[in-house]
C-alpha positions as CSV (number, residue, x, y, z in Angstrom):
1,X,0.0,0.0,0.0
2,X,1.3,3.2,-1.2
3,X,0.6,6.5,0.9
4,X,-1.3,8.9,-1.5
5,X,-0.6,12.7,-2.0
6,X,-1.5,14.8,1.0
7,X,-5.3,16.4,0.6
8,X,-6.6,19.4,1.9
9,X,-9.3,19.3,4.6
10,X,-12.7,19.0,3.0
11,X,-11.2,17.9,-0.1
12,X,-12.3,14.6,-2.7
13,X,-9.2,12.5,-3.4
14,X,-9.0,8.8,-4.1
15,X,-6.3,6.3,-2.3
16,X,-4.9,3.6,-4.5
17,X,-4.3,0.3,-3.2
18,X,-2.1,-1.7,-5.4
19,X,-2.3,-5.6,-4.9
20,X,0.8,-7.2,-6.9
21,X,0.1,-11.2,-7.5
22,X,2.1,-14.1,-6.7
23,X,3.6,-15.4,-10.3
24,X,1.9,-18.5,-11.8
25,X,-1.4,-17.0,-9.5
26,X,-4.5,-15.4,-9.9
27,X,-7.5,-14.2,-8.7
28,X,-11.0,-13.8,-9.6
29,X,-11.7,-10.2,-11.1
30,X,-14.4,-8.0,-8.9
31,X,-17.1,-9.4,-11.9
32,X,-15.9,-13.5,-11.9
33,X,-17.3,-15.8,-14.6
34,X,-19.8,-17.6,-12.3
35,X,-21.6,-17.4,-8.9
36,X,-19.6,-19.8,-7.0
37,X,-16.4,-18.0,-8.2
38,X,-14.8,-15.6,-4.9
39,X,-14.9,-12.1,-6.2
40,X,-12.0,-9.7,-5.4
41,X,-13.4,-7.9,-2.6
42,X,-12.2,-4.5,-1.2
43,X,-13.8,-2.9,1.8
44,X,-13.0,0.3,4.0
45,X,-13.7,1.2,7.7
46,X,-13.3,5.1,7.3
47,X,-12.5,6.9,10.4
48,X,-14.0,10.0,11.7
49,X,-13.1,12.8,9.4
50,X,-13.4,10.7,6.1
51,X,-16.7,9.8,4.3
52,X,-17.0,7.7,1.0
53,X,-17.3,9.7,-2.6
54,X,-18.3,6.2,-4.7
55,X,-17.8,3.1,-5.5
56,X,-14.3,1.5,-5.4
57,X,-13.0,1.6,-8.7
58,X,-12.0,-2.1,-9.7
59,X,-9.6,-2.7,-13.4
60,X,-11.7,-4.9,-15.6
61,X,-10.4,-8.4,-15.4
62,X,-8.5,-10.5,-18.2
63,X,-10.7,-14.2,-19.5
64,X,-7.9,-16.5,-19.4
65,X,-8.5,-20.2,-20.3
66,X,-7.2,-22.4,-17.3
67,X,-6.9,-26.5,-18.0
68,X,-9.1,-26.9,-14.7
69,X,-12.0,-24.6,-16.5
70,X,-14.2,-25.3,-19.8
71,X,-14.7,-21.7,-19.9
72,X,-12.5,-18.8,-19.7
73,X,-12.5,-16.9,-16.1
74,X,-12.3,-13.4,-15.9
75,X,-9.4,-13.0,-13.7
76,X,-6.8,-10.7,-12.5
77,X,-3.0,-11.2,-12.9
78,X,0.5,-9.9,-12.1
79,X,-0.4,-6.3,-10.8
80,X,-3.9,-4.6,-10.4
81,X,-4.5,-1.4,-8.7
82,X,-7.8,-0.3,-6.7
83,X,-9.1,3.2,-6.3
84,X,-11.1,4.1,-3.1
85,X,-12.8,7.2,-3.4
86,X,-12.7,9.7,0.0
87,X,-13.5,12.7,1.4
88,X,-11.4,14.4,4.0
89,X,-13.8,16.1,6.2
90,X,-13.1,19.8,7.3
91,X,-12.6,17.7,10.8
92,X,-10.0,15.5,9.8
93,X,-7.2,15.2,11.1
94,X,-3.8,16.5,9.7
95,X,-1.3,14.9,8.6
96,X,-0.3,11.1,8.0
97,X,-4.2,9.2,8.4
98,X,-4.8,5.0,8.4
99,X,-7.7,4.1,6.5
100,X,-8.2,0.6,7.7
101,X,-9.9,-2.2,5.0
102,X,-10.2,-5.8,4.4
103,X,-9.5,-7.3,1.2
104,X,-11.0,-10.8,0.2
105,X,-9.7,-12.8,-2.5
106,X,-9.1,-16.4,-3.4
107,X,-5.7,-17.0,-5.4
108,X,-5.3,-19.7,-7.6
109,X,-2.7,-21.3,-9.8
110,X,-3.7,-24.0,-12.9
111,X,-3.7,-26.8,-10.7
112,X,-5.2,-25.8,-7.0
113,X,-7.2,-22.6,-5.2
114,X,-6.1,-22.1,-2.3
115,X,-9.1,-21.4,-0.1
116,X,-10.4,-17.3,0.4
117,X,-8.9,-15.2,2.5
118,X,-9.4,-11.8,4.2
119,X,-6.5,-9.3,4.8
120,X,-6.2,-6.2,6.5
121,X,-4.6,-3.6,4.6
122,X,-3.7,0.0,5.7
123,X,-3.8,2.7,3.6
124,X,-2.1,6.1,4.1
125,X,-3.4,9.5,3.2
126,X,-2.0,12.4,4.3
127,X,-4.1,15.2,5.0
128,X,-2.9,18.7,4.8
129,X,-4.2,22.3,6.0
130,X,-4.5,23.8,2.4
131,X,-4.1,22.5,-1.2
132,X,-0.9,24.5,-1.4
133,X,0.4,22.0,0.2
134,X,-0.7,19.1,-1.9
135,X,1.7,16.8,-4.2
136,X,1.6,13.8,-5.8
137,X,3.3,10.9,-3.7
138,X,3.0,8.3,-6.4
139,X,2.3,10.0,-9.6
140,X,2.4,7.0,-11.5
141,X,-0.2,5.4,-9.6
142,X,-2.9,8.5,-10.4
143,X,-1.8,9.0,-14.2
144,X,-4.1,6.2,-15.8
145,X,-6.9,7.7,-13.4
């Protein structure tokens, strides 16, 4: 988890949370190919001074054709990153903030899934007094965005 640029006070930013993936693994996309498939999962547990602006913003997966699977699955591979749009309330706090969430997955290589798990993952935002005082941390994480 990357910390994102620092955001004024009252102002609409989104964290990215990059997940990188295991070589020879995957995971099931946010949209699988079938019910019984574990969909990538991302939820956050805002504290005070942060409210939700939207949806998380998930990539669209890749179908890849598995010899386990008649069909191709819609999957995700290698590196993905997830957007969770915020809000930093005038209230917030300044300066370095952990935005607690849970992600739930279910990796997989061609020949076994290793049963779902959930992991808690911290993101960092920093929240600064004005905008004058807001850069990009990770540029290369918002320029697709």
């Amino acid at each position: 988890m990357f910390p994102s640029s620092p955001s004024p006070a009252a102002a609409i930013s989104s964290s990215p949370v990059v997940l990188k993936i295991r070589p020879g693994f995957h995971v099931n996309a946010r949209k699988p190919s079938a019910e019984y498939l574990i969909p990538t999962d991302l939820r956050p547990a805002l504290p005070a001074g942060f409210k939700s602006t939207g949806e998380i913003a998930y990539p669209q997966g890749e179908l890849k054709t598995f010899a386990f699977s008649k069909t191709p699955l819609n999957v995700y591979q290698d590196k993905i990153i997830l957007r969770v749009p915020l809000a930093a309330q005038p209230d917030a706090p300044l300066g370095v903030q952990h935005i607690p969430l849970k992600l739930r997955y279910q990796a997989c290589n061609n020949e076994v899934c290793l049963p779902p798990v959930t992991l808690d993952v911290d993101a960092q935002v920093t929240v600064a007094a004005t905008s004058a005082n807001s850069r990009p941390t990770h540029p290369e994480l918002f320029r697709a965005h």
